[in-house]
Every structure is written in C-alpha cells, then in structure tokens.
C-alpha positions in Angstrom: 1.2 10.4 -23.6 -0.5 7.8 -21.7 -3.7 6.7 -20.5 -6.9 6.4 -22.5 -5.9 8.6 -25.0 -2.8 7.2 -25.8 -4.6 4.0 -28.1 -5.3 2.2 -25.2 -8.7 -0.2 -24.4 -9.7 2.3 -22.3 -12.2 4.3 -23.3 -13.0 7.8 -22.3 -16.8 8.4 -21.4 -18.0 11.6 -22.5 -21.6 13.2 -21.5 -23.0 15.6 -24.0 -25.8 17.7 -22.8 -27.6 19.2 -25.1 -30.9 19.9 -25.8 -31.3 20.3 -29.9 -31.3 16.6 -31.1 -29.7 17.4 -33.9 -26.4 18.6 -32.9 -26.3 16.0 -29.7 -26.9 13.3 -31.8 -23.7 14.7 -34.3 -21.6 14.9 -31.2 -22.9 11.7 -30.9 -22.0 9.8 -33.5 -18.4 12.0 -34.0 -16.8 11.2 -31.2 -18.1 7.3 -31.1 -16.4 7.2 -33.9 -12.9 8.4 -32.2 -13.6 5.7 -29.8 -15.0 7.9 -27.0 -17.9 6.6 -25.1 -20.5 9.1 -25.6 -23.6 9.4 -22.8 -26.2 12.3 -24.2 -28.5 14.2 -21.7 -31.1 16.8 -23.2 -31.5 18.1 -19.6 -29.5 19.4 -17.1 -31.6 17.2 -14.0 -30.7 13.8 -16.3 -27.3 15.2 -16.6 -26.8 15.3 -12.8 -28.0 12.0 -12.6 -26.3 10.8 -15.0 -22.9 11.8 -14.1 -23.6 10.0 -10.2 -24.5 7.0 -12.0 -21.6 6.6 -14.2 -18.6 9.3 -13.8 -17.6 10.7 -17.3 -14.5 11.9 -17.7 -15.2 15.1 -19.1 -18.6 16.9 -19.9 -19.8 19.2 -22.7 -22.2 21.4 -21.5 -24.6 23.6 -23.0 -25.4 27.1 -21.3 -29.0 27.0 -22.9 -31.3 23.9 -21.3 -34.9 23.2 -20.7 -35.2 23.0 -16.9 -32.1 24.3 -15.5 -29.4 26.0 -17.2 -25.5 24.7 -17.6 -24.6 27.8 -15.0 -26.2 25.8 -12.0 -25.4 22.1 -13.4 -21.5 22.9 -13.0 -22.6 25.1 -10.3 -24.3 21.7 -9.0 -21.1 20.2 -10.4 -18.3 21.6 -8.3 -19.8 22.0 -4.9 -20.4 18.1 -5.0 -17.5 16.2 -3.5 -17.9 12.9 -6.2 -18.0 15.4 -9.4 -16.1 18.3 -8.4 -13.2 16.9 -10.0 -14.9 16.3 -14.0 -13.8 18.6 -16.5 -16.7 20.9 -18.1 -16.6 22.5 -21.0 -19.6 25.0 -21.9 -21.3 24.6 -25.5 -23.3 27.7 -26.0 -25.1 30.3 -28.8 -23.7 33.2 -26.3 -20.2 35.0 -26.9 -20.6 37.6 -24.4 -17.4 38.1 -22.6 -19.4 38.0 -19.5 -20.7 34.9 -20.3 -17.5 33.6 -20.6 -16.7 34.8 -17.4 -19.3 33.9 -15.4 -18.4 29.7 -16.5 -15.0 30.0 -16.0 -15.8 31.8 -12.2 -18.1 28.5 -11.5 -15.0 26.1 -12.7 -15.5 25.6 -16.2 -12.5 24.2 -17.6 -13.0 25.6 -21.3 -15.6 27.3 -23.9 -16.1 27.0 -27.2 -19.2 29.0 -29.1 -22.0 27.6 -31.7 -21.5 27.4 -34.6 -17.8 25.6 -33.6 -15.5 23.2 -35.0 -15.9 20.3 -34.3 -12.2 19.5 -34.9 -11.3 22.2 -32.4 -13.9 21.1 -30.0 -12.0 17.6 -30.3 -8.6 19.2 -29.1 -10.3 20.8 -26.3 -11.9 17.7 -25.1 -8.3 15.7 -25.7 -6.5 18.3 -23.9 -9.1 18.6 -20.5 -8.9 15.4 -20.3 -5.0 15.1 -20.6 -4.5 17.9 -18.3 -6.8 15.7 -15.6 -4.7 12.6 -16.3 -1.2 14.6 -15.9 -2.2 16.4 -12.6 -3.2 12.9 -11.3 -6.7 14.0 -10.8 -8.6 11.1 -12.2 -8.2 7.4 -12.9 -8.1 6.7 -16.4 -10.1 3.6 -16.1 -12.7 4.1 -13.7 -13.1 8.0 -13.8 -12.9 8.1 -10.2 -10.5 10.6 -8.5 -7.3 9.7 -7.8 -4.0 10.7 -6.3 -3.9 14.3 -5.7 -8.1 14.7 -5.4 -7.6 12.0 -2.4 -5.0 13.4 -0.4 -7.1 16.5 -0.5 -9.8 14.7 0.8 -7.8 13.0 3.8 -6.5 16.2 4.3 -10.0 17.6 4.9 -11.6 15.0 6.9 -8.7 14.5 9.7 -9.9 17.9 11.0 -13.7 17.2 11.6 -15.5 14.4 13.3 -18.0 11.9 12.2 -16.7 10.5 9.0 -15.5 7.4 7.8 -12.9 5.6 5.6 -13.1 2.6 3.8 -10.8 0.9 2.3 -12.0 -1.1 -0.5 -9.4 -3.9 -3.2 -10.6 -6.4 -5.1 -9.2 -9.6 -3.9 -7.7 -12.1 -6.6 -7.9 -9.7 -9.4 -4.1 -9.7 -10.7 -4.8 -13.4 -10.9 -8.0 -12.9 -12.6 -6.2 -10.5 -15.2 -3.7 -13.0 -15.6 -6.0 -15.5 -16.9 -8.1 -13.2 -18.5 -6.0 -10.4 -20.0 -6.0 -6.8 -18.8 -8.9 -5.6 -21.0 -10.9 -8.1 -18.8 -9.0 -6.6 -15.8 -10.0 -2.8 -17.1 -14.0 -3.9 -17.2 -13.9 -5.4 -13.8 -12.3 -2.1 -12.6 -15.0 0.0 -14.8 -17.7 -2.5 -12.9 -16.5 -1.7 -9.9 -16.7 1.8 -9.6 -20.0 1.9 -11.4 -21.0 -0.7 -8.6 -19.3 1.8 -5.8 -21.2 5.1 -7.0 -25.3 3.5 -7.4 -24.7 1.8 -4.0 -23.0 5.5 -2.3 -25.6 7.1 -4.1 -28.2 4.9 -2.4 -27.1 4.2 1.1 -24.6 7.5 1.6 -25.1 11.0 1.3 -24.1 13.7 -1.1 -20.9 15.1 0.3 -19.7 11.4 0.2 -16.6 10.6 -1.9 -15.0 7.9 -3.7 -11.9 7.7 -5.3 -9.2 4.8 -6.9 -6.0 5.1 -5.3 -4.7 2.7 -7.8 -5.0 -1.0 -9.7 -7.4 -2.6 -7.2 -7.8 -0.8 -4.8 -10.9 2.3 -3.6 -11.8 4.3 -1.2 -14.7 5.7 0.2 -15.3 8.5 2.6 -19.0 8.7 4.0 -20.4 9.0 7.2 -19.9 7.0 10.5 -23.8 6.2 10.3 -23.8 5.1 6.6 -20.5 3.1 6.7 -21.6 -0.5 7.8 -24.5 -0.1 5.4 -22.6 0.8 2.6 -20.1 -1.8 3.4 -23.2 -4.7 3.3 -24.4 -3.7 0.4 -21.1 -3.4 -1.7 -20.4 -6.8 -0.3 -23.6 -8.4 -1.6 -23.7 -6.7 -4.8 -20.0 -7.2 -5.5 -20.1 -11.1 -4.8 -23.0 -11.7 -7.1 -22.4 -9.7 -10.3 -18.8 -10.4 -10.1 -19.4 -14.0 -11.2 -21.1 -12.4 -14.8 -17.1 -11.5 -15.4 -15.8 -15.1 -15.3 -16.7 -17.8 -18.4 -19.5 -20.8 -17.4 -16.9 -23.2 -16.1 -14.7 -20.8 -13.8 -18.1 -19.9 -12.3 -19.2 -23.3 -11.8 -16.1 -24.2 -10.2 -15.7 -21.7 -8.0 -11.6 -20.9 -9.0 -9.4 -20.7 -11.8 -6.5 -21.9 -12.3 -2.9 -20.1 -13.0 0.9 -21.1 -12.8 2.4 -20.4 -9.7 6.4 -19.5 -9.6 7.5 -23.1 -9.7 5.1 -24.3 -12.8 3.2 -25.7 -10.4 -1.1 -25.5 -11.3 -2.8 -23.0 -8.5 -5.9 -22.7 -7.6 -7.2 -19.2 -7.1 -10.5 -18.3 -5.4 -13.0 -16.0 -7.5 -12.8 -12.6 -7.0 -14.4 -10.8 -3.9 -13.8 -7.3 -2.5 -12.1 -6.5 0.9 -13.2 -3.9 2.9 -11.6 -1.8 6.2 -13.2 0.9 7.9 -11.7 3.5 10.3 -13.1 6.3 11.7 -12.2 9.2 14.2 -14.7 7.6 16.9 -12.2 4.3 16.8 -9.0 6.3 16.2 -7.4 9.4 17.2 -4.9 10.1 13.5 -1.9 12.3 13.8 -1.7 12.8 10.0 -3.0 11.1 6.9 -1.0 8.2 6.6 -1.9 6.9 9.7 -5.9 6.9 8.3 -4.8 5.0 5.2 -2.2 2.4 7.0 -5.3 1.2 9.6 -7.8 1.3 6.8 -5.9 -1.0 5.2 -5.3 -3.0 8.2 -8.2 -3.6 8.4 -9.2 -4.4 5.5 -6.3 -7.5 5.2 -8.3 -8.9 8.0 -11.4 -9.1 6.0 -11.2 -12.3 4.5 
C-alpha cells in the first residue's frame, strides 16, 4: 500500500473530538506514538474550526459534546464543499441501532462504541483513510481533495454562473526538492495548503473549494468577486513565509544552486506560486478540460 501509511514521512493528521480529557488525551498520546499527527477538540464549534484551518485526514468524533453534538458537526461536515470529503468516524456511549443509523445517513464513514479497543479503533482509522487514498479522494500530503473530488467539482460549476477557477503551482519547487530532499518538498506542500485554506477561509466564502490536483500544483474554486482578492493575498503571503523553508544563505542570495543536464552549476530562483484564473464571465467552456487547459494558461503567463 502506499501513501502515508505505507512508512512514509508523511504523516496523517488526525482530530479527536472529545470532550472527557481523559480518554482524548489517551487517543492522544496512542496514536502519536504510531506516528499520526493528532489535533484534539473538546468541542464540536473548535472542531469545525479546526478542520478549516488545517484539513485532517480523518476525524473521530464523539456523538456526546458540550455545545453541539457530533450529529450536526458531520452534518456541518458534509454539506461543506472543503470538508465533505474527511472521513468521520463516531466515538459514542450509545449502541442503539438507531443511533447507528442516523450517523451513517449524515455520512459517517464508521462507528465504534465506548468502552472500544483501541487496537480495533486503530484498523478502522488505517482502513478510512486507505479507502480515501485508493478512491483518489484525498492527497496524502496536504489532505486536500484530489482527483475524483475535483472532477466532481468542475463537473458542478460548468453548469452555473459566477464562479471562478484558479489555478495555483509552486514555481521552482522540483528544484527546491532536489536540493533539499523530498521531506523538505512534503512540508512546503503541507505549508501550502495550510497557507491556501486561512487565506480562503478569510477572503472567500464557505461553499468555496480547494483541492491538489497533484505534486505542485492547486486549485481553487471561489467566487468571481473573491477571486482577485484571494489571488493578492496568496501571493503576499506565499512570497514571504516561503523564504522560512530555505537555509540563511539560500535566502540571502536569493537562488540556489543545482546541476543542470550537462554538469553545468544553475542558478534557480526561490520559490513563488503561479496563479491563473478563469471564469464563465471571460469564457464560454464546452466541457471540463477546456476550464483546466485556460486556467493553466494562464497561469504560465504569470511570471
């Protein structure tokens, strides 16, 4: 199997919401130590803002919280465009069958009742997750969706009006990871879409969507309105923190320097981020590909 559960750097990120400290912090600590990367929530409002602010790739949710209960959070969940994709899987005291029911109806992808084991709940987690990976649903490095979960979403938007598509790739970065190894490479591209979903979450709207289409390269479907605004900002942002990625002399330079094919010393600019945007008030599309071949048009000419 590959992907981040195959004993790769990547890490998968985990959010555990749960509200008795005891067992959170057990989950806690557990799956930390199978390398997971594990976010806790003891409400279901942080939860919510804690998935928009760093996607996880899978949640464990209880049913039982303090403000709202898991129901509406993966209720909340699934009609979001951004987190629709994210496996759930209830935690709860209840084993009603209706219970049961009524999670799986809202898009839970598993259950597993207190008290549980906690090397069963392990398989459950390692198998959502799989099962995401294999149906090309997510990215396994970013989180973000991906193959599938995008075509889905061009699909949708070439029948309405007012949208738009960017087309986001890191410029330089193969270099970069060739100087600095693809763990280096993997952080940039977990950077990134952190970087992508505060700044969509700040200057878009809520049915917005972002997704990795693969290595370097992102999209993001917003509005026409919030486009050129969300296209500033990533641009700032992106240029400035980038620089935190490179060592003291790279960034004082202003390149590094690889081997080109010849053996010959290159120069390579620092990393920035190219962006195209399309929309239907520029374009009339036939069909999807036509979308993604003038996004990306444009976005080669933003250099």
């Amino acid at each position: 199997m590959t992907g981040i559960l195959s004993g790769s750097t990547n890490k998968a990120r985990l959010l555990i919401v749960e509200d008795d400290f005891d067992i959170s912090n057990m989950l806690k600590i557990y799956f930390s130590g199978q390398g997971y990367e594990v976010e806790v929530a003891a409400r279901g409002s942080d939860a919510l803002l804690k998935t928009r602010q760093n996607m996880p790739h899978l949640i464990v949710l209880d049913i039982m919280l303090p403000d709202i209960d898991g129901y509406e959070v993966c209720r909340r969940l699934r009609t979001n465009t951004r987190t629709s994709h994210i496996p759930v899987i209830f935690l709860t005291q209840k084993d009603e069958r209706s219970d049961k029911l009524q999670g799986l109806e809202l898009g839970a992808d598993d259950y597993i009742t207190k008290p549980f084991d906690i090397e069963e709940l392990k398989l459950r987690v390692q198998n959502a997750i799989a099962r995401a990976e294999r149906e090309s649903l997510t990215d396994p490095r970013s989180g973000l969706p991906s193959g599938r979960l995008i075509e889905e979403q061009l699909r949708r938007i070439i029948r309405t009006t007012g949208w738009a598509l960017m087309d986001l790739r890191i410029q330089h970065f193969d270099a970069f990871k060739e100087v600095y190894g693809f763990v280096a490479g993997d952080d940039v591209l977990r950077f990134t879409a952190m970087t992508l979903n505060e700044l969509v979450d700040s200057f878009g709207t809520p049915d917005d969507f972002i997704g990795h289409a693969g290595n370097d390269n992102f999209i993001i479907i917003t509005t026409d309105d919030a486009a050129q605004s969300i296209r500033a900002q990533v641009k700032a942002r992106f240029a400035e923190e980038i620089l935190s990625h490179y060592n003291f002399m790279d960034r004082d330079q202003g390149y590094i320097l690889t081997t080109g094919q010849e053996g010959e010393s290159l120069k390579v600019p620092l990393m920035a981020i190219g962006i195209g945007t399309v929309s239907p008030s520029q374009y009339q599309f036939a069909d999807i590909r036509e979308i993604t071949e003038l996004a990306a048009e444009a976005r080669r000419q933003d250099t």
